[in-house]
N, C-alpha and C positions, 0 to 999 in steps of 0.2 A: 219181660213180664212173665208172671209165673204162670199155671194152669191152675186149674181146681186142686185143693186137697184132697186128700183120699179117702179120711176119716176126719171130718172137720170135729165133729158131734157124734160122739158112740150111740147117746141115746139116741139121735134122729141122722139115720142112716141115708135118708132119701134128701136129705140139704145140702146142696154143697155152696161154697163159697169160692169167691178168687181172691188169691192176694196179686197187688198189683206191686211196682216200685219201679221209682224214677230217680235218674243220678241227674242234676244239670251240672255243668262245667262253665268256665266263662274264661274265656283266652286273655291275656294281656300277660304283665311282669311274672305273675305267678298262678299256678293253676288254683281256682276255690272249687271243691265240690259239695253242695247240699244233697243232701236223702232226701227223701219221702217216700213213704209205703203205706200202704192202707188196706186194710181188708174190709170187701165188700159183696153181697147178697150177686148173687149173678145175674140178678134182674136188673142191677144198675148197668149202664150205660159204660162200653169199656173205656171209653176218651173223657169223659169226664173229672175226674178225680186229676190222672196225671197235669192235661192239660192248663184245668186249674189252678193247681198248686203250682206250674210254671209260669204262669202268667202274674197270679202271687207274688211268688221270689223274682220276677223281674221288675215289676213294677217296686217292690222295698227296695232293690239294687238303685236302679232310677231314680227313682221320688222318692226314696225316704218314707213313705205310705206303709202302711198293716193293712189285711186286709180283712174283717169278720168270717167266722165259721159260714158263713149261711152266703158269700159274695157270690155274686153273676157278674160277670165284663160286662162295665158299663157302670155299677153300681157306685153308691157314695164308697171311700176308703177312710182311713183313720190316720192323722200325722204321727210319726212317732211319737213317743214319749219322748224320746230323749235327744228331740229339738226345740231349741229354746223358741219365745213367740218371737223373740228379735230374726229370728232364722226362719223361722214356719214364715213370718211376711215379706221376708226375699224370696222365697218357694212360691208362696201361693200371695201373689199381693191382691186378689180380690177379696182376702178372708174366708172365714171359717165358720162354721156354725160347731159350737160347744153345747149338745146336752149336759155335760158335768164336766165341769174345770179339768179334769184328767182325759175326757175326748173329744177331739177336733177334726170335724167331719168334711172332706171336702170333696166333689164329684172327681173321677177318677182322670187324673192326668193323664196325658197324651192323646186325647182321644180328640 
Protein backbone atom coordinates (compact mmCIF):
# COMPACT_ATOMS: atom_id res chain seq x y z
CA UNK A 1 0.00 0.00 0.00
CA UNK A 2 1.10 3.43 -0.98
CA UNK A 3 1.07 6.58 1.28
CA UNK A 4 -0.49 9.91 0.32
CA UNK A 5 0.61 11.75 -2.89
CA UNK A 6 2.41 14.75 -2.51
CA UNK A 7 0.78 17.06 -4.94
CA UNK A 8 -2.50 15.23 -5.70
CA UNK A 9 -4.14 18.67 -6.83
CA UNK A 10 -1.93 21.91 -7.66
CA UNK A 11 -4.97 23.89 -7.20
CA UNK A 12 -6.00 22.46 -3.75
CA UNK A 13 -2.89 21.89 -1.88
CA UNK A 14 -4.49 21.05 1.53
CA UNK A 15 -6.32 17.53 -0.06
CA UNK A 16 -4.59 14.73 -0.23
CA UNK A 17 -5.52 11.38 -1.33
CA UNK A 18 -4.21 7.61 -1.05
CA UNK A 19 -3.74 5.27 -3.70
CA UNK A 20 -4.12 1.85 -2.35
CA UNK A 21 -3.39 -1.56 -4.50
CA UNK A 22 -3.70 -5.21 -4.05
CA UNK A 23 -2.12 -8.20 -5.99
CA UNK A 24 -4.13 -11.69 -5.08
CA UNK A 25 -2.39 -14.74 -6.20
CA UNK A 26 -3.97 -18.33 -6.06
CA UNK A 27 -1.59 -21.39 -5.77
CA UNK A 28 -2.28 -24.60 -7.81
CA UNK A 29 -0.78 -25.76 -11.58
CA UNK A 30 0.03 -22.31 -12.43
CA UNK A 31 0.41 -19.01 -10.54
CA UNK A 32 -2.92 -16.41 -11.69
CA UNK A 33 -2.35 -12.91 -10.44
CA UNK A 34 -5.19 -10.10 -10.51
CA UNK A 35 -4.61 -6.18 -9.78
CA UNK A 36 -6.70 -3.81 -8.27
CA UNK A 37 -5.83 -0.25 -7.37
CA UNK A 38 -8.08 2.49 -6.47
CA UNK A 39 -7.66 5.86 -5.51
CA UNK A 40 -9.50 7.24 -2.67
CA UNK A 41 -10.38 10.47 -0.36
CA UNK A 42 -8.49 9.52 3.00
CA UNK A 43 -11.51 9.76 4.82
CA UNK A 44 -12.45 6.35 3.36
CA UNK A 45 -11.85 3.53 5.55
CA UNK A 46 -8.31 1.93 4.66
CA UNK A 47 -9.62 -1.90 4.58
CA UNK A 48 -12.31 -1.43 2.65
CA UNK A 49 -11.80 -1.18 -0.97
CA UNK A 50 -8.96 -3.92 -0.88
CA UNK A 51 -10.82 -6.35 1.24
CA UNK A 52 -13.65 -6.05 -0.99
CA UNK A 53 -12.36 -6.36 -4.13
CA UNK A 54 -10.94 -9.62 -2.70
CA UNK A 55 -13.80 -11.11 -1.49
CA UNK A 56 -15.09 -10.15 -5.24
CA UNK A 57 -12.44 -12.05 -7.13
CA UNK A 58 -13.03 -14.85 -4.85
CA UNK A 59 -16.28 -15.31 -4.74
CA UNK A 60 -16.22 -15.19 -9.44
CA UNK A 61 -13.17 -17.81 -8.89
CA UNK A 62 -15.88 -20.07 -6.78
CA UNK A 63 -19.25 -19.31 -7.99
CA UNK A 64 -18.97 -17.93 -11.12
CA UNK A 65 -20.87 -14.66 -9.55
CA UNK A 66 -20.08 -10.64 -10.54
CA UNK A 67 -20.51 -8.65 -8.13
CA UNK A 68 -22.20 -4.77 -8.40
CA UNK A 69 -20.27 -1.50 -7.77
CA UNK A 70 -22.30 -0.61 -4.75
CA UNK A 71 -21.79 -4.83 -3.07
CA UNK A 72 -21.59 -5.42 0.81
CA UNK A 73 -20.74 -9.28 2.02
CA UNK A 74 -23.74 -10.69 2.26
CA UNK A 75 -25.49 -8.84 -0.61
CA UNK A 76 -27.53 -10.39 -3.68
CA UNK A 77 -24.56 -11.23 -6.73
CA UNK A 78 -25.04 -11.39 -10.47
CA UNK A 79 -24.45 -15.01 -12.46
CA UNK A 80 -22.32 -14.61 -15.04
CA UNK A 81 -23.19 -13.88 -18.35
CA UNK A 82 -21.36 -16.37 -19.78
CA UNK A 83 -23.20 -19.29 -18.16
CA UNK A 84 -25.68 -20.96 -19.83
CA UNK A 85 -29.49 -21.22 -17.72
CA UNK A 86 -28.75 -25.16 -18.24
CA UNK A 87 -25.49 -24.54 -16.01
CA UNK A 88 -26.71 -21.49 -13.80
CA UNK A 89 -29.44 -24.38 -12.55
CA UNK A 90 -26.74 -27.01 -11.71
CA UNK A 91 -25.06 -23.81 -9.67
CA UNK A 92 -27.87 -22.37 -8.08
CA UNK A 93 -30.97 -24.97 -8.35
CA UNK A 94 -33.26 -22.88 -6.13
CA UNK A 95 -33.35 -20.16 -9.01
CA UNK A 96 -32.97 -16.92 -9.81
CA UNK A 97 -34.82 -13.79 -9.90
CA UNK A 98 -34.16 -11.94 -13.40
CA UNK A 99 -34.94 -8.09 -13.39
CA UNK A 100 -34.00 -8.13 -17.33
CA UNK A 101 -33.10 -11.33 -19.20
CA UNK A 102 -29.21 -10.30 -19.18
CA UNK A 103 -29.41 -10.32 -15.06
CA UNK A 104 -29.85 -13.05 -12.73
CA UNK A 105 -29.70 -12.35 -9.25
CA UNK A 106 -28.93 -14.63 -6.70
CA UNK A 107 -28.19 -14.23 -2.66
CA UNK A 108 -24.46 -14.61 -2.18
CA UNK A 109 -23.08 -18.26 -2.10
CA UNK A 110 -21.22 -19.72 0.54
CA UNK A 111 -22.54 -18.03 3.18
Amino acid sequence: MAGPSAAPWPEHPDVAIVKRACIAARKGDRTVAEGCSSTTPCCTSPGTNPLAGLDSLQLTDRYKVATPANWANGDYVIILPSLSDAEARTRFPYGWDAPRPYIRLVPQPGR
